[in-house]
Each structure stands twice: as structure tokens, then as C-alpha cells.
C-alpha positions, -999 to +999 in steps of 0.1 A: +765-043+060+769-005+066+800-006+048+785-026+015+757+005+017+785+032+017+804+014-017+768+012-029+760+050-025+796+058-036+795+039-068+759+056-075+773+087-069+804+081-094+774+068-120+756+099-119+791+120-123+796+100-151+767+109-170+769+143-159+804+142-179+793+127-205+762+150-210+732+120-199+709+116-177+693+093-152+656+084-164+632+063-143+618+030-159+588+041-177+558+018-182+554+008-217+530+030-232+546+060-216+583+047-237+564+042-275+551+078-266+587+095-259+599+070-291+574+085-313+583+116-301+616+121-309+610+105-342+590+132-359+602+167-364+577+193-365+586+219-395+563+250-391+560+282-409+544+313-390+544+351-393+554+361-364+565+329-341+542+306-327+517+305-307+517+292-272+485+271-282+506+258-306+539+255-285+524+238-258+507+213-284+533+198-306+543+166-287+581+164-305+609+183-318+601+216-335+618+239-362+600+269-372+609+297-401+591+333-394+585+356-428+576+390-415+590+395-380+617+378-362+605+357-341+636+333-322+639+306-317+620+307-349+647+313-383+638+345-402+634+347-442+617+380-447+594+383-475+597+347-486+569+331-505+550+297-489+573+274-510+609+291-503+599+289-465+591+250-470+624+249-488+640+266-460+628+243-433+640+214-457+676+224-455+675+232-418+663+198-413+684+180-431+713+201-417+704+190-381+726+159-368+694+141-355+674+119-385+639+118-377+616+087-394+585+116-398+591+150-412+557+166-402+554+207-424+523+226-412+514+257-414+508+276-375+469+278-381+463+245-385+439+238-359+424+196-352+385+192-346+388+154-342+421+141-326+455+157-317+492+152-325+494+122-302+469+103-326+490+118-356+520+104-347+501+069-336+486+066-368+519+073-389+539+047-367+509+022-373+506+022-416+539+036-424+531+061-451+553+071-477+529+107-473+504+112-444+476+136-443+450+144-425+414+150-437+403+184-440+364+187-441+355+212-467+380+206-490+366+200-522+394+182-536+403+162-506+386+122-507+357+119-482+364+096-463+348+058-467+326+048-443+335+033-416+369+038-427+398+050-403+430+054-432+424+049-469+442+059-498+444+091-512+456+111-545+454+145-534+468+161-495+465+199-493+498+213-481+481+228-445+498+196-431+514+169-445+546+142-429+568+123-448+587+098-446+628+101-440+631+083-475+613+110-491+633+135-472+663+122-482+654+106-520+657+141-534+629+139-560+594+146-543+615+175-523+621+199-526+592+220-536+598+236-570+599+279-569+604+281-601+568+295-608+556+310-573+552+344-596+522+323-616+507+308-579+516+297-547+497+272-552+514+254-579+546+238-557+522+216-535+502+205-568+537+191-583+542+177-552+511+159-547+514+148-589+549+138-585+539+119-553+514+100-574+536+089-595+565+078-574+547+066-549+510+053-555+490+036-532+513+048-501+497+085-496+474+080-469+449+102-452+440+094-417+400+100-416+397+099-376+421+132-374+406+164-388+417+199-387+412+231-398+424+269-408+416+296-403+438+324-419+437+330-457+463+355-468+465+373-501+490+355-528+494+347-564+466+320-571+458+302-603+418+305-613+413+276-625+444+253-608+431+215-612+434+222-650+467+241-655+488+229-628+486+196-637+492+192-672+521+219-663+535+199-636+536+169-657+551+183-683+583+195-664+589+154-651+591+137-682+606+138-716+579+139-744+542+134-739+548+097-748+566+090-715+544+102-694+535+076-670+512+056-685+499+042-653+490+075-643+456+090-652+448+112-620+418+135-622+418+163-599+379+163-601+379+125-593+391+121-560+366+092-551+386+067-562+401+051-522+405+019-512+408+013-474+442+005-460+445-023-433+474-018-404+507-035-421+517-068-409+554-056-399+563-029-385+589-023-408+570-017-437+586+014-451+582+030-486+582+012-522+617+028-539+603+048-575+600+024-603+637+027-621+621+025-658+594+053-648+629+068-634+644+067-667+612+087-685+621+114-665+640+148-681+662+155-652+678+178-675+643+202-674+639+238-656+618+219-631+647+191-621+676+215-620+663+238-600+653+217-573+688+200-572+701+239-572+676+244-540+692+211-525+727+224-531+726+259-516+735+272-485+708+283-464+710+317-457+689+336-434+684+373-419+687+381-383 
């Protein structure tokens, strides 16, 4: 008996060697609930621009893995691009996180004042796991061009997602149409880049852009930047105009008023959990001018290095 005990405790102790070579380690059982949560964790990667590094509010409450790009002070472990505007940080973070080995189902972007007033990040990452957006955003009270939400409704449809916080989906990462975010007019407004987005989004991918009414968040810090005046009129047209070829390809099925963002319909869990995103329509594909200022420079953004100050 005493000697099946000592091969027992010896072969332990050669298992835990071995994973000490090979750079693992020995994790309890964990009850059910406890493994979805550490699943979902490592799942979604946290993209997050800040001035300065973040916070230790912040640090403390983003459940997963986190990349962060700083603009006016080096911050490590945060990556430093002095001076950049909103949409060359996002860019930034792109590339970073499509440079890193590990693939991630959720790419959550957010800006480091983004506060939630109903729910936290566990909820956020429930929710995405749950419906499987191709785009997921929270609602952000106030907003007048977010969709209020329908009552007694927890996810719904949506047309517009301000940039504050928004996750997509690894198809979207890696499609290379909705990103990356489009520079080429950051001298006009800052604004502009996210409005592309969201009409691009609209187009590729309608009817999967959700926003999660039961998580709401807020923030606080407006800086000084180029804005447009009047943006739901301008950026639009502008925006549509760089994705297709003439005014008589322009999606058809697409009539998206900014000032209109009633129109939601309320979005039931999906049956599998597999449910990913539709693919882009290839015909609507082939009304696109990928041969425009707008399409070559965000394949130029996905083909350059990332370079970075220390």
C-alpha cells in the first residue's frame, strides 16, 4: 500500500514537472458557470484608447485580455502613437490585434471613459455570446441618434452604434471591408470614420447590429477635435459615395435615415449557438469601387507596418 502511494506521489510529481516544461499549469475543476466565464474571457479582447494609460477603475474592471494605445504620454504596458487622431489610434489597435498569435471571437474598442450605469462587462460579454452579433453595442442614454430602446425589450436591432464602445465579431476583424476605419478625411471630422463605419455596416451586414438595451454606459470627457456641424447630412451621402460606383449602384435596399432611428425590431436568443455572421451579399460586392480613395487606403492601412514611438 505505502509503496503504491510513493509511485502515486512520484508520478504526480513528474506530471507537474511536465507542465512546468512545457509552460502549463495545474487548474482545479471548476463548476460550470465559473468555466463559460474564464471561456468568455479569453474570447474577447479589449482594445482601448487612453491619454495617459488607464485607469485602475478601469484595470481592475475589464474581465479579459486587454491592449491599450496611449496618444499623449507613454503609458506601458499601453503602445504609444503621439499625436494620433481617434481613428489612427483605432487603426493602431487593429493591427496590434491582428498581429497577436491569439484569435479572439469578440474584438471589444472603447474608449477609457466609458463608464456603465446598468450592467458591467460580465453582462457584455454574456449578451454577445448569447445573440452572436455581427456588431454589438451598448445603449447610450442621451444619444440622440442612438434607438431607444423597445419596451420591454432586452436586444433589438439597431442602424446606428456610436463608436464610445462597440465589439465585433472575428469575421469582421478579419473580412477587411468594415475595418479598418477610413483616415482619409480626419482633417474634415473625427467624426466621419465611425459614420462610414456604421453606413458600411448597414449595408454589409443588416439586421445583425445589435444593441443590448439592459447595459448602459456613459462618458464623460469631451475633447476638442475636428467636428462636422451638421454630420447626419454630409457624412452620409459622403460615405456612400466612396463604396460604390455611380449613384445607380448604390444599394438599393438601403435607405437609412440618420434622423429615423425608430425603426427596431426585437431580436430573440438564436437557436444554435453557432449562429455567426451572414457573409456580404457578393452582387452588392460587385457594386462596390474598390478602386476609390476610400477602398485603397484602407487596404494601404491593412498593409503597413505598425510603427510606434517609445
Amino acid at each position: 500500500m505505502y509503496q503504491l502511494k510513493g509511485c502515486l506521489c512520484a508520478l504526480f510529481v513528474c506530471f507537474l514537472l511536465v507542465c512546468a516544461v512545457l509552460g502549463l499549469a495545474y487548474v482545479p475543476k471548476l463548476s460550470m458557470a465559473s468555466r463559460n466565464d474564464l471561456i468568455q474571457e479569453r474570447q474577447v479582447l479589449y482594445l482601448v484608447q487612453t491619454e495617459d494609460g488607464l485607469t485602475s477603475i478601469m484595470r481592475n474592471a475589464l474581465p479579459g485580455d486587454t491592449l491599450c494605445l496611449s496618444w499623449k504620454r507613454p503609458s506601458p504596458p499601453c503602445i504609444f502613437l503621439p499625436n494620433s487622431t481617434w481613428t489612427e489610434g483605432r487603426n493602431a489597435l487593429l493591427l496590434l490585434a491582428k498581429s497577436v498569435p491569439q484569435k479572439y471571437t469578440y474584438y471589444t474598442f472603447l474608449d477609457d471613459d466609458v463608464t456603465f450605469t446598468r450592467q458591467q462587462y460580465k453582462q457584455w460579454q454574456d449578451f454577445l455570446f448569447q445573440y452572436r452579433p455581427a456588431v454589438g453595442t451598448p445603449f447610450v442614454p442621451g444619444h440622440v441618434w442612438h434607438a431607444p430602446p423597445l419596451p420591454g425589450v432586452s436586444v433589438q436591432t439597431t442602424k446606428f452604434f456610436d463608436a464610445v464602445m462597440n465589439a465585433f465579431h472575428i469575421d469582421i476583424v478579419n473580412g477587411g471591408l468594415l475595418l479598418p476605419y477610413y483616415d482619409g478625411e480626419d482633417d474634415v471630422s473625427w467624426w466621419r470614420s465611425q459614420i462610414c463605419v456604421v453606413v458600411l455596416a448597414n449595408i454589409l451586414y443588416p439586421d445583425q447590429i445589435l444593441q443590448f438595451n439592459n447595459l448602459t454606459i456613459s462618458n464623460k470627457v469631451h475633447r476638442q477635435y475636428p467636428k462636422e456641424k451638421f454630420p447626419r447630412q454630409s457624412s452620409q451621402a459622403t460615405c456612400q459615395a466612396h463604396f460604390f460606383k455611380s449613384k445607380q449602384t448604390q444599394s438599393p435596399s438601403f435607405s437609412w435615415d440618420l434622423e429615423v432611428v425608430q425603426n427596431a425590431t426585437a431580436v430573440d436568443p438564436p437557436l444554435s449557438p453557432l449562429h455567426l455572421p451572414v457573409a456580404p451579399d457578393a452582387m452588392l460586392l460587385g457594386a462596390f469601387n474598390f478602386s476609390s480613395p476610400f477602398w485603397r487606403r484602407t487596404r494601404a492601412v491593412l498593409q503597413s507596418p505598425l510603427t510606434l514611438s517609445s
